[in-house]
N, C-alpha and C positions, 0 to 999 in steps of 0.2 A: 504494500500500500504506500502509496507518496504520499508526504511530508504535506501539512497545509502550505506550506511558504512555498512548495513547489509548484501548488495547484492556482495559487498566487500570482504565481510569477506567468504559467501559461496562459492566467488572462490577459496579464498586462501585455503579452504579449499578440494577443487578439485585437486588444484593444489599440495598440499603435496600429494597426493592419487597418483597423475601423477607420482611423482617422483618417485617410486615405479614401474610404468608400465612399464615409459622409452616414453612415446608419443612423438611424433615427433611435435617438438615445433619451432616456429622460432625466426631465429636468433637474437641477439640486431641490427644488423645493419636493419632487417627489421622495427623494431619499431622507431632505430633514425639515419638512412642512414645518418642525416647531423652529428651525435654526432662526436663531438671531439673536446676535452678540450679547453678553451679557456685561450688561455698566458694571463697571467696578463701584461698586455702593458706599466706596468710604464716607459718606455722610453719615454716621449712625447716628442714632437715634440719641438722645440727650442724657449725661448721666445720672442716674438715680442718684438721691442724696445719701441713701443707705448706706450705697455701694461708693460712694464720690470718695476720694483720695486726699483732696488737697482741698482749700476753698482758696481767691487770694485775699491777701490783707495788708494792706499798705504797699501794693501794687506787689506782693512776691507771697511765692505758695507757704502756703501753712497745710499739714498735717491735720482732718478731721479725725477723729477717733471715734471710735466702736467698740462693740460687746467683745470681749477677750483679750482686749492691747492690756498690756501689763506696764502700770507708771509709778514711778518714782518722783513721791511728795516728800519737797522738805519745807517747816517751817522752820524757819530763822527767828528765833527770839531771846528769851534770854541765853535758853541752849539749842544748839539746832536740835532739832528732831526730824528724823526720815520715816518713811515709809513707804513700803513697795502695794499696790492695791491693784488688785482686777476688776476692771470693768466687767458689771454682773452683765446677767443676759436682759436682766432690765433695762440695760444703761446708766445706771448709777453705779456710786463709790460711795464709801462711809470714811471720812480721816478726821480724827483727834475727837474734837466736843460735835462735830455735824455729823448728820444721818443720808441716805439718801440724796442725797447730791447730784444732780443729773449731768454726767463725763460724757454722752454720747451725741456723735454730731458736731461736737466742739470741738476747737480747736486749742494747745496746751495754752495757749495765750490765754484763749478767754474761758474755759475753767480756773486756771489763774488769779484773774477778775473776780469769775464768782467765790471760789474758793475763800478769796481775802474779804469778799460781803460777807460771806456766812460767820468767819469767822471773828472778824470785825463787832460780834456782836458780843464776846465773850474775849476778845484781847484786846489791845489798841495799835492800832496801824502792825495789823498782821502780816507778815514777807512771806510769802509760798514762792516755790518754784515747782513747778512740773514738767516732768523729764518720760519719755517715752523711752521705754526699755525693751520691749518686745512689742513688735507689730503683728497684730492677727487679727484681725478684725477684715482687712480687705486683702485677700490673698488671689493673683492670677497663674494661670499654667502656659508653663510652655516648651511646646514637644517641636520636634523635628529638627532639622539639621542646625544645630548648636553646637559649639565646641564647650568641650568638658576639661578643664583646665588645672594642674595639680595645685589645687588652693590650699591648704590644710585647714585654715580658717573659715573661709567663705565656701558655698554654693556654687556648681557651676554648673551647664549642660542642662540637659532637660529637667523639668523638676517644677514645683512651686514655690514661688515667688511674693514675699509679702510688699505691698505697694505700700510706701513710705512720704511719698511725696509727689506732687508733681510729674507723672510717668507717661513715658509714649512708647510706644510699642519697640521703635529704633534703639532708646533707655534701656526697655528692660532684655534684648536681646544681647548689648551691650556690657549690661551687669552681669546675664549669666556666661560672659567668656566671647562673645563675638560669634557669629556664624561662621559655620562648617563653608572650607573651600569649595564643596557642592551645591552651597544653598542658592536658592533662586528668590533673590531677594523681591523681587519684581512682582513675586506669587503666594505674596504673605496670605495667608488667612486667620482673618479676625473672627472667633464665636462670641457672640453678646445673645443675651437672651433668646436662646433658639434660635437665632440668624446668622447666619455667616456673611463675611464679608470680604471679599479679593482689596487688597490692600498693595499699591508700586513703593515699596521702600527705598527701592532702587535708585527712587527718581529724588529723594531726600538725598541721598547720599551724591548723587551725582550732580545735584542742580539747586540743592538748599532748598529746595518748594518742601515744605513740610505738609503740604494739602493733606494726601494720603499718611502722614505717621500721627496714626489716631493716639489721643489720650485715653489712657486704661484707667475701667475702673472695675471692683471687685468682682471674682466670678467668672474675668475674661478668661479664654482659650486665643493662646496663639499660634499660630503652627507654620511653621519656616518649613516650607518645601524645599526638595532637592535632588538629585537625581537618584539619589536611591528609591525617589517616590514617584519617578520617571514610570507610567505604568504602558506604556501606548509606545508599540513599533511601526515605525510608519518608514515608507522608499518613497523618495522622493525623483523623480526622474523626467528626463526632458530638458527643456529651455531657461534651468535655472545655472546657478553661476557654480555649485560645487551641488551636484546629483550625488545623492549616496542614502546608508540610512541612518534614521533621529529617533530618539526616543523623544516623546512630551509626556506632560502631565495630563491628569483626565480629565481638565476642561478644554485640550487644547482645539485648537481650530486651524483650518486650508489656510487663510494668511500668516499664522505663526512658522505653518512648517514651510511654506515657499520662503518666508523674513529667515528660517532655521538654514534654509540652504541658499543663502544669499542675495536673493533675492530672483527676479526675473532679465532675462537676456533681450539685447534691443530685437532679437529675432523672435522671440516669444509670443503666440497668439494666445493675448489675453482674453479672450472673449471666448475661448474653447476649449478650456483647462478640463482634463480627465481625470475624476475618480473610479478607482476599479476598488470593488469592495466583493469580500465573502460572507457572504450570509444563512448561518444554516446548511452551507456548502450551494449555495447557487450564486455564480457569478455575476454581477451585475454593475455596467459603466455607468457613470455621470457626467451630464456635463454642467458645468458652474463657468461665472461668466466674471471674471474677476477687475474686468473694465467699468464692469456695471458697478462693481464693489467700491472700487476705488473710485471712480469719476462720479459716482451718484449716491454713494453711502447704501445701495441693497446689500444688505449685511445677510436678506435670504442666502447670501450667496458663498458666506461665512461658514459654512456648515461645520460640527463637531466631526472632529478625526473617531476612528475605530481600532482599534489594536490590528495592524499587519495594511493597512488600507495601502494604497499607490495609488502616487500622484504622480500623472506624466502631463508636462505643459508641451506642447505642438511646437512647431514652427512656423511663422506665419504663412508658407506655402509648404505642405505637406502633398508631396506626387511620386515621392523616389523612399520605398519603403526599407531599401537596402541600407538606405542613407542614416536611418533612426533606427536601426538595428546596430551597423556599426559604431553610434555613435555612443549605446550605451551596452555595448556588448562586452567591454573590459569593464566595465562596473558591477556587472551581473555575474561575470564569469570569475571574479575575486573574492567578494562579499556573497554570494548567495548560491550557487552553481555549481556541482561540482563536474558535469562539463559543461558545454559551452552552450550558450542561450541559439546560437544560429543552429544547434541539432534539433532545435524544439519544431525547424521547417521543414527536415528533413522527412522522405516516406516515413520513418520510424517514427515518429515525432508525433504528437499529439496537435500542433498548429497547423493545417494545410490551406493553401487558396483553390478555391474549386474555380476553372476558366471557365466555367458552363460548357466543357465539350464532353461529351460523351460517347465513349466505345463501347460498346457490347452491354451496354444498360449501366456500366460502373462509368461513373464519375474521374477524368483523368484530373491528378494535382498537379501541381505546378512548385519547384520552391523557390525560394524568394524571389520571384518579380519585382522589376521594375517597380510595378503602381499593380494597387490591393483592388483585387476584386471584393468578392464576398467569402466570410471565414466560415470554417467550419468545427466542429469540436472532434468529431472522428468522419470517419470515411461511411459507414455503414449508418452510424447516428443523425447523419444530416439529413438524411433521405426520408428519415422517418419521423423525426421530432419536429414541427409546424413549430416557425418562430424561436428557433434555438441555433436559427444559422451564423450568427453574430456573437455566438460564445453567453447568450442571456443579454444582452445591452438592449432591445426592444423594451 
């Protein structure tokens, strides 16, 4: 039995023969009626005050506090006195002569303030200081491609993370060790209350536009993608500037991987870009019309990639089939082939062009011509299968 990426490879190979013919192929929106780009949503939604990190004050972040920070009170008076106290899950504290105290939401300044009211009533001009000792109260995660760094003291790598202050996603990737030489910073993903959100880090880093480096607040999920989370093989082949194959991630999409392999050649027909896709084991081509993408913003035209898909861009005059056979036949016979892509024409071969002549009721082939008639999947199969003569592209 052959290999899928074999049975792969012999469409692509039907389908460069197509282009030639001109078969009546369908559209991209039939293959992803739902296709259309997906905004990067970094606008989230506003942060809860629960969940809020910082508030400012006197134009610079301050620290709110929450059920579980653990802080360090000292009154200064005749002798100092300290105290270490947990914020209950009510939100209050108890220190010295006061009860019930409300710690939560505040910030150490203005518990501070209160602290010296309440107490103000039982000393004279009482000194507190409040010191945050352990942060727990707003705690965010964050997995994927992070370096794990030998701290002995601190935290690093994946793991969770208490928000201390002031925090942007950039921050806290930052604190725990920098991202992994694989990550793709470009493809952050932000979880905030059930929603994810596609996050360009990249573009902070590369351009100062902090648009995209959202402020975190409690509860967040962040996840640094990277090539290990590369899940989607995709051949890229035809009229781009380096044909080979890509791994993407699993939202990616037709103009990533054409941008993945350099882009498009001044020879390139944009408007007749080819997907050859398996499905369930039935071959079927696409055409997507990537002029339209680009010059008129139809992002129909955008479609999500598939694990193993091929993508062959034309040349703006396709007639000479020999010509597109040779030109990715060292690609195919390197990376994917263990012999050579031009045996796939051969009688033995599973690709033939049928000339429409016929001897003795069989079908004579032809291999590789000039200029492509009509393909066929076997020699005895054509004859029989209505609408299969195009390798499934109808």
């Amino acid at each position: 039995m052959k290999p899928m990426w074999y049975h792969s490879l012999v469409a692509a190979g039907s389908a460069l023969l197509l282009s030639a013919c001109g078969s009546s192929l369908p559209s991209v929106t039939t293959a992803q009626p739902e296709a259309a780009v997906m905004a990067r949503p970094f606008e989230v939604p506003p942060t809860m005050l629960a969940l809020q990190s910082f508030t400012e004050r006197s134009g610079f972040p301050e620290y709110v506090m929450g059920p579980g920070d653990e802080l360090e009170l000292t009154l200064r008076d005749i002798e100092i006195v300290k105290e270490t106290v947990t914020i209950r899950p009510d939100g209050n504290i108890s220190f010295g002569l006061v009860e019930n105290v409300t710690a939560a939401n505040l910030t150490p300044t203005e518990l501070d303030e209160l602290l010296s009211r309440e107490l103000s009533r039982f000393l004279r001009s009482p000194k507190i200081d409040v010191e945050v000792v352990e942060y727990n109260s707003k705690v965010v995660s964050l997995l994927g491609s992070v370096q794990s760094l030998d701290r002995s003291a601190e935290r690093t790598g994946q793991g969770r993370y208490p928000l201390k202050t002031k925090t942007t996603v950039l921050d806290l990737i930052l604190e725990a060790g920098g991202s992994a030489p694989e990550a793709q910073l470009d493809e952050v993903q932000l979880i905030r209350t059930g929603s994810t959100y596609e996050l360009d880090i990249q573009q902070a880093l590369n351009t100062g536009n902090n648009e995209q480096n959202v402020l975190l607040q409690g509860d967040d999920i962040v996840i640094v993608r990277g090539t290990n989370l590369l899940s989607k093989k995709v051949v890229v082949l035809g009229e781009v500037e380096r044909p080979n194959v890509y791994r993407f991630p699993e939202q990616a999409r037709i103009l990533e991987a054409v941008s993945q392999a350099g882009g498009l050649t001044p020879n390139a027909l944009r408007d007749d870009v080819r997907l050859i896709r398996v499905d369930n084991g039935t071959t079927t081509m696409y055409r997507m019309n990537l002029a339209r993408l680009v010059n008129r913003g139809d992002f129909t035209q955008n479609i999500t990639l598939q694990n193993d898909d091929i993508i062959y861009v034309p040349r703006s005059f396709i007639g000479d089939v020999n010509d597109v056979i040779t030109k990715i036949e060292p690609l195919l016979n390197i990376l994917l082939l263990p012999a050579t892509y031009r045996d796939l024409y051969t009688t033995g071969g599973g690709l033939r062009l049928d000339t429409g002549e016929s001897v003795g009721g069989s079908t004579v082939f032809t291999t590789l011509p000039g200029t492509a008639g009509k393909t066929t999947a076997t020699t005895e199969q054509s004859a029989s299968e209505e609408g299969d003569a195009d390798g499934g592209g109808d």
